[in-house]
N, C-alpha and C positions, 0 to 999 in steps of 0.2 A: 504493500500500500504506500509507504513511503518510498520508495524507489518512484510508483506512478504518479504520485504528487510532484515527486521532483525534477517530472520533464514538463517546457515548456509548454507544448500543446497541451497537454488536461490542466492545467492552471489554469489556459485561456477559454479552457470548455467552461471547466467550474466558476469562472470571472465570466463569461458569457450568460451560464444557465441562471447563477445565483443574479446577475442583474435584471434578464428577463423575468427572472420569480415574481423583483422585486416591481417592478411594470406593474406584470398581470396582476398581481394582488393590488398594488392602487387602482390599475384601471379596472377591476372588478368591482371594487370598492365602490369607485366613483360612479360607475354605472348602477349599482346596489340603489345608490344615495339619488342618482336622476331618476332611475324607473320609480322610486319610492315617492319621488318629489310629484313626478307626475300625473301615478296614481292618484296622488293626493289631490291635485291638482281638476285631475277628473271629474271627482267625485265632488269636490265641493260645486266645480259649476256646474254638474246636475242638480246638486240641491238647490245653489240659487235659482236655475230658470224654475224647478219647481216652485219653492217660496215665491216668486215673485208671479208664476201662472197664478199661486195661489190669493196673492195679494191683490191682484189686478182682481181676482172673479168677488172678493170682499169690497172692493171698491163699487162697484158695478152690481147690485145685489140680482138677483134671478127677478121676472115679474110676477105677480101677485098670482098666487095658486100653485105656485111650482117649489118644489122641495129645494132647501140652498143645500142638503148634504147629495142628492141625488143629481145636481145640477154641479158642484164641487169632483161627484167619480163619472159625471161626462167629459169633466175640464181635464182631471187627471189620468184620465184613462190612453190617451196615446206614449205617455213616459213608463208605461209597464205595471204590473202587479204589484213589483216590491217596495221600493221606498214609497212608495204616493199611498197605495190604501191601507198598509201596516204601519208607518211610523210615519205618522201626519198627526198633529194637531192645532188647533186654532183656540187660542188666549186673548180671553178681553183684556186690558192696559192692566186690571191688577195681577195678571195670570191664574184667573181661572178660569176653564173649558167651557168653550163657545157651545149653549146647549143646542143650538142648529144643527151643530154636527154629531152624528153617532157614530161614540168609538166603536173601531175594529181592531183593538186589540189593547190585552191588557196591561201594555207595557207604560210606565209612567214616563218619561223625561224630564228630566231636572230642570227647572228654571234655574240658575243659579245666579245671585247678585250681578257677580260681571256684567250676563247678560242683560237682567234687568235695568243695570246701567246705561249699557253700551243703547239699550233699545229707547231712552227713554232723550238721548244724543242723537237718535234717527241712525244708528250704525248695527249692522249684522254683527254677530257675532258666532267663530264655527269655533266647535270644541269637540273631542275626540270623548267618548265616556264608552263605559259598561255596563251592561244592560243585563239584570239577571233572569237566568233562563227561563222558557216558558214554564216547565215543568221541575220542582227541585228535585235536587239527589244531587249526591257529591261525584256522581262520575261528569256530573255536565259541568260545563262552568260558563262565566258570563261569555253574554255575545256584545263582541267590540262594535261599535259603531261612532260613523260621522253625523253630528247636530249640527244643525244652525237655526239660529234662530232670528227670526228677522221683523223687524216692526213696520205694522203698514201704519203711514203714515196717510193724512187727510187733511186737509188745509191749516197745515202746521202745527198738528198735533196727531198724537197716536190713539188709535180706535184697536185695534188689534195687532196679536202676537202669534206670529206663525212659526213653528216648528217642525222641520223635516230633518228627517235622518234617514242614512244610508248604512246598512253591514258593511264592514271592512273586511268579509270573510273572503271576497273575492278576490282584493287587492293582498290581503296575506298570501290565498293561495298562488296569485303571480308570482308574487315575492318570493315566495318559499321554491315554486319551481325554477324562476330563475337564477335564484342562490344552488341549486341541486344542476342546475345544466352547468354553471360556472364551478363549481366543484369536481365535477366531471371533467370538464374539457382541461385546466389547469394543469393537471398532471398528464394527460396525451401532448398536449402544446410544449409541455417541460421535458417531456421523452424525446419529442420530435428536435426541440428545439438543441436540449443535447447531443444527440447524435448529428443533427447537422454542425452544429458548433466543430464536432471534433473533425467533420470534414472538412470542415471551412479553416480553419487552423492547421488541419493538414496540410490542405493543399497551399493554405497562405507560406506557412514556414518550409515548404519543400526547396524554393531556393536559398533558404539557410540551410537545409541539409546538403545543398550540392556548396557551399559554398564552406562548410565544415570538412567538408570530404574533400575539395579540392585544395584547402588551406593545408590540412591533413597530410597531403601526398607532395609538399611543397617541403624543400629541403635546403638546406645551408648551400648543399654543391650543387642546385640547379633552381636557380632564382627568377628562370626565364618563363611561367607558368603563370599563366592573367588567370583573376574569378571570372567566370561570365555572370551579366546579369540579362534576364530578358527585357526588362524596361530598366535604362537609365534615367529616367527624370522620377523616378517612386524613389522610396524611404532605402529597398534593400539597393534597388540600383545605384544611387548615391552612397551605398556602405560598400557597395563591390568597389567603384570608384574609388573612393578611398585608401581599403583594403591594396585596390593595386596598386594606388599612388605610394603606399607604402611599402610596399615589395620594389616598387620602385628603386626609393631610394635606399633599400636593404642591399636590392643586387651591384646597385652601385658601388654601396660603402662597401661589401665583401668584395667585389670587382679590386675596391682601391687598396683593400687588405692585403689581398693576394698580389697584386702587384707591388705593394711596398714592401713587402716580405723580402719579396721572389727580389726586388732592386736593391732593396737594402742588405741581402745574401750577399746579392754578389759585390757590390760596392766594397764589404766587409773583408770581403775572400781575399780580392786584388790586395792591399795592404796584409794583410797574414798571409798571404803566399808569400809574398814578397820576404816581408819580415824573417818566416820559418827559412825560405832560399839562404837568405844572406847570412842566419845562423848557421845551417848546418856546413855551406861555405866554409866558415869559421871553423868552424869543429875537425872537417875533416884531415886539415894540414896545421902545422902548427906557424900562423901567421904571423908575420913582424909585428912592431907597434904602429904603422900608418897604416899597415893591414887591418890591423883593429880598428885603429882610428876610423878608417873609413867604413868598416860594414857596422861600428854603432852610428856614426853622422846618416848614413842611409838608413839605419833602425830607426834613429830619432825623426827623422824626416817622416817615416810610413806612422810613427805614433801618433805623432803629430797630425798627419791626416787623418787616422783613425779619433782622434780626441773632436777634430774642427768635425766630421761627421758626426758625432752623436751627439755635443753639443750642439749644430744645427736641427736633429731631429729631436731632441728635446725641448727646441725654442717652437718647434714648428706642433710639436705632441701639446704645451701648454697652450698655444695659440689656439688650436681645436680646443681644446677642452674649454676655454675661457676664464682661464686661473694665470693668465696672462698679467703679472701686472708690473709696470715704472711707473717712474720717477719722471712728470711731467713737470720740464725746466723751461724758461723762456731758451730758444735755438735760433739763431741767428742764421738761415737756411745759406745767405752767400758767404758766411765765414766756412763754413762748413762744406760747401761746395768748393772755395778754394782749396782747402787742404786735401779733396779726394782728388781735383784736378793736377796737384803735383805727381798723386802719386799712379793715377791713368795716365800721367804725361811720361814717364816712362817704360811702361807697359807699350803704350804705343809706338813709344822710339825702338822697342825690341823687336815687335811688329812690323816696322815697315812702314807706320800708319799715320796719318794725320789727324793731330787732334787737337779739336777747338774750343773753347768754349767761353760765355758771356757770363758773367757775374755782378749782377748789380749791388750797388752800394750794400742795402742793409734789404732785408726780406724776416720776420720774424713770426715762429708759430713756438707752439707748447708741443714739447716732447724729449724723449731722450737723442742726448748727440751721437753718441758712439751709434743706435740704432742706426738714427739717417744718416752716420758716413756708408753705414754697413748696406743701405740701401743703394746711395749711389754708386757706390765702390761695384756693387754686384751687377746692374745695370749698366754703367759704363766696362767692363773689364765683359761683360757677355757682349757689347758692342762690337769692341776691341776681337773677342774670339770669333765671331764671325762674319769678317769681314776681312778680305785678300789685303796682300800688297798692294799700296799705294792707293788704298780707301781713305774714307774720311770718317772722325765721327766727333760730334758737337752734342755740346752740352749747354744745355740754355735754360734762364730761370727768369721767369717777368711774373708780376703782380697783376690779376685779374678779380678787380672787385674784393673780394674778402679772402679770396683764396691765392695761394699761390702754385703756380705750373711749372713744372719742372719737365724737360722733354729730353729725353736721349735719342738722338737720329743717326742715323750709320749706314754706311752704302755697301754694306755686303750682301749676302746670299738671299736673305729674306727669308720670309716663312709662310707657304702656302695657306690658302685661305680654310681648308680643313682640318687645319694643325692649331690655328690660333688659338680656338678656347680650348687647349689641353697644354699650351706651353707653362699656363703656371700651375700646374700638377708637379706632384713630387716623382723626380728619377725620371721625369719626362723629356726622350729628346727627338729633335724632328728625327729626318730621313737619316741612319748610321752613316750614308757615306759622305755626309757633310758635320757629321758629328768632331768635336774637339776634343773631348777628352768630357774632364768634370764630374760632378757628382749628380748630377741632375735637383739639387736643389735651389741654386743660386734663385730664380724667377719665383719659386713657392716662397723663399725667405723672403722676396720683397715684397710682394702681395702681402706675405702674414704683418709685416712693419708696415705699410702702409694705411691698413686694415686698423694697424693699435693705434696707430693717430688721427683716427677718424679721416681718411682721406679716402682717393681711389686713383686705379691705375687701369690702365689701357692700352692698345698695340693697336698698331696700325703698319701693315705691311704688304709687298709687293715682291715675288720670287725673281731675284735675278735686279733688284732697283731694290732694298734696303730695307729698314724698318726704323721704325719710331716710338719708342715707348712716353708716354707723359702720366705724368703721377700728378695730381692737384690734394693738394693741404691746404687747412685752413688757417688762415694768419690770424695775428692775436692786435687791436686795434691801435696798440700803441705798444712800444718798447718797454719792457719789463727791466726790472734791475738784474742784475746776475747773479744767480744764484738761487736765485725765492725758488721756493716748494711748489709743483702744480698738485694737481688732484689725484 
C-alpha cells in the first residue's frame, strides 16, 4: 500500500477522486437546498392563488338563494380535491369559523399571534406546522403541512380570515427520492471518475516515463542523447528543453575535462621526459663538473616550466571557481604598458620583427599591476609568435569614454574564422603546422585577467592578413593616490 501511494500517478488519482468527492457533495448539496427551495416555492403559490380565489368569491358574495359553501366547492373545484376541500377554512376578523361554511374535516389550524398580527397589517403570513393525525395510535404520527393565512381585506379594513394548507408529504417524498438517486449515483460517478483519473494521469505522465528512461540510459561517456518531447510549448516540453539545455552544457564541461586532462598529460610528460633524459644522462657516465652544471641548468629550466604551468592552471582553476580574489590598486595602464613594451621590444628584435607601439601620457583603472603586465606581456609575445620575419606588431592604448582600449595588431598568419571562438580555450591551438610551441594557455590566462577586472576582450582576424586583439577596461574618473586599497 505504501509503495502505491508513493508513485506519482495514484496520488494524482487520489488528489483527483478526493477533489471531485469534494464537488459532488457541495453540488449535491446545493441542489438538495434549490429542489427544496422550490418545492417550497410551489407550494406556497398554490396556496396563495387559492387564498386569494378564495378571497375574491368573499368579496363578491353568491346571489340570494344560492348556498356560499356550495358556491365556495364550485370556485374550488378546478385546483383539485386536496388542499381546497380538506384544509380550507374561512375566519371572521376575531378568528372564529365563518358559519356559511361546513367543515370537511376535522382538523383544527392554528391561528397563531404572528399571524393574527401580520393579518390585521393586511400581510399573508405562511408557516410550516403539524397536524395530528386523523386517527390516534402511536404508530402514526403528525402530518406536516404548508398554512397560510391571509386576510381579505374590504375598503380598508379586514372582514375575513382565510386559511389554506397544503401536505408537504409530496415535496418530502421528492426530497427523499432525490437525496436516494444522489446517493446512488455519487459513488458510480467516484468509480468512474477514479478509474478515468488513473488513465488520465497515465497517459498525462507517460512522457515523464520516457523521459526517466531516456535520462536513465544517458551516461558520463556518451552525452550526445537529446529527451524528446512531443509538444514543446507544454509544461513537460519546456522540462525536456531544459533537461537538454543541461546535458548541454554537461557534455561540454566533460568534453573540456577530457581534453584538459588529455592537454595537461601531455604538457606534463614533455618537461619529465625531459627532466628523467637529462638525469639518467647523468647517471650513466660519470660526468665532469660543467657536465653537471649543465644537465641541472637544463633541470632547472624544465622545473621551472613545470612550476609556471601549474601555477597558471591554478590561476585559471580559481578563476572558474570564482574564489578569485586581488588587490584592486589605482594602475596606471600607460606606465605599465611601457614596461611590457621594453620587454616585447626584445623578443621582437630576436624575431626579426617590428614593433610599435603608442602610449599615452597617463590612462588609469583599478586592478592588480603585475596581472595587467601578465596580460599584455601574453598578448603581445603571442603577436610576436605568430607572425614571420619582417612582420609588424603594434601596440596601442586610447581613452574611449569611461573605458579604456587596448589593441594588439600583428601581420602574421591569422586565424580562421572557425577557430576564433575556441582560441581562448585552455591547451587550444589552431592548425599544428602553424603551431609555435607553448602551453596553450597564454589567451585563456588573459580572458581569465580580463574577466577579474571587469573588462572584455575580442579578436578580430583574417588568414594570411593578421589579427587584432582589443581588451576594453574600465577607467577610474580621476587619479587615485598610490597605493590606496581597492575593493
Amino acid at each position: 500500500m505504501r509503495f502505491f501511494f508513493s508513485s506519482l500517478r495514484a496520488r494524482l488519482t487520489l488528489w483527483y477522486t478526493a477533489l471531485l468527492t469534494g464537488m459532488l457533495v457541495l453540488l449535491g448539496a446545493a441542489a438538495l437546498i434549490l429542489l427544496d427551495r422550490g418545492l417550497r416555492d410551489n407550494i406556497d403559490a398554490s396556496l396563495k392563488s387559492v387564498a386569494v380565489s378564495i378571497a375574491d368569491s368573499v368579496r363578491r358574495p353568491p346571489s340570494t338563494g344560492r348556498d356560499f359553501s356550495a358556491a365556495l366547492d364550485a370556485l374550488l373545484g378546478p385546483f383539485g380535491p386536496g388542499p381546497a376541500s380538506r384544509f380550507f377554512r374561512l375566519l371572521d376578523p376575531f378568528g372564529r369559523p365563518d358559519p356559511r361554511v361546513v367543515p370537511r374535516t376535522r382538523m383544527q389550524f392554528p391561528l397563531s399571534p404572528e399571524a393574527q398580527l401580520n393579518a390585521r397589517h393586511g400581510r399573508e403570513t405562511y408557516q410550516t406546522i403539524t397536524l395530528p393525525p386523523p386517527s390516534r395510535g402511536k404508530e402514526r404520527e403528525g402530518i406536516p403541512v404548508r398554512l397560510l393565512t391571509l386576510p381579505v381585506i374590504e375598503r380598508g379594513r379586514m372582514i375575513h380570515l382565510v386559511q389554506v394548507a397544503m401536505p408537504l408529504e409530496s415535496a418530502d417524498t421528492a426530497r427523499s427520492r432525490f437525496l436516494l438517486i444522489l446517493l446512488g449515483l455519487i459513488p458510480l460517478a467516484l468509480g468512474g471518475a477514479g478509474v478515468g483519473g488513473w488513465f488520465l494521469a497515465r497517459h498525462a505522465l507517460a512522457p515523464v516515463d520516457a523521459m526517466v528512461n531516456t535520462a536513465r540510459a544517458i551516461e558520463a561517456e556518451d552525452l550526445s542523447r537529446r529527451i524528446e518531447a512531443a509538444d514543446s510549448t507544454d509544461e513537460l516540453g519546456r522540462l525536456a528543453a531544459v533537461l537538454n539545455a543541461m546535458l548541454v552544457r554537461l557534455e561540454r564541461a566533460f568534453t573540456a575535462v577530457k581534453h584538459f586532462s588529455a592537454d595537461a598529460a601531455h604538457e606534463l610528460r614533455t618537461p619529465l621526459t625531459i627532466l628523467k633524459g637529462e638525469l639518467e644522462v647523468a647517471l650513466r657516465s660519470p660526468p665532469t663538473p660543467d657536465e653537471y652544471r649543465s644537465v641541472l641548468v637544463s633541470c632547472l629550466e624544465e622545473v621551472d616550466r613545470l612550476s609556471a604551468l601549474v601555477t597558471d592552471l591554478l590561476f585559471l582553476a580559481r578563476s572558474d571557481s570564482g574564489n578569485m580574489s586581488i588587490t584592486r590598486t589605482p594602475v596606471n595602464l600607460a606606465a605599465v604598458l611601457h614596461d611590457v613594451s621594453a620587454a616585447l621590444d626584445a623578443l621582437a628584435e630576436t624575431a626579426q620583427i617590428t614593433f610599435k607601439h603608442d602610449v599615452p601620457v597617463e590612462l588609469w583603472t583599478r586592478g592588480s599591476e603585475p596581472m595587467l603586465f601578465r596580460l599584455i606581456f601574453n598578448l603581445g609575445e603571442n603577436a610576436i609568435k605568430y607572425t614571420p620575419e619582417g612582420g609588424t606588431v603594434m601596440l596601442a592604448l586610447e581613452p574611449r569614454g569611461a573605458a579604456a582600449y587596448l589593441s594588439v595588431r600583428d601581420t602574421g598568419v591569422g586565424i580562421a574564422a572557425e577557430e576564433q571562438p575556441h582560441i581562448f580555450d585552455r591547451f587550444y591551438r589552431t592548425d599544428p603546422a602553424r603551431s609555435r610551441g607553448g602551453t596553450g594557455l597564454g589567451l585563456a590566462l588573459a580572458r581569465s585577467i580580463v574577466l577579474a577586472h571587469g573588462g572584455q576582450i575580442s579578436v578580430e582576424s583574417r588568414v594570411g592578413q593578421g589579427s587584432c586583439f582589443t581588451v576594453r577596461l574600465p577607467l577610474v574618473p580621476v587619479q587615485q593616490p598610490e597605493g590606496e586599497q581597492g575593493e
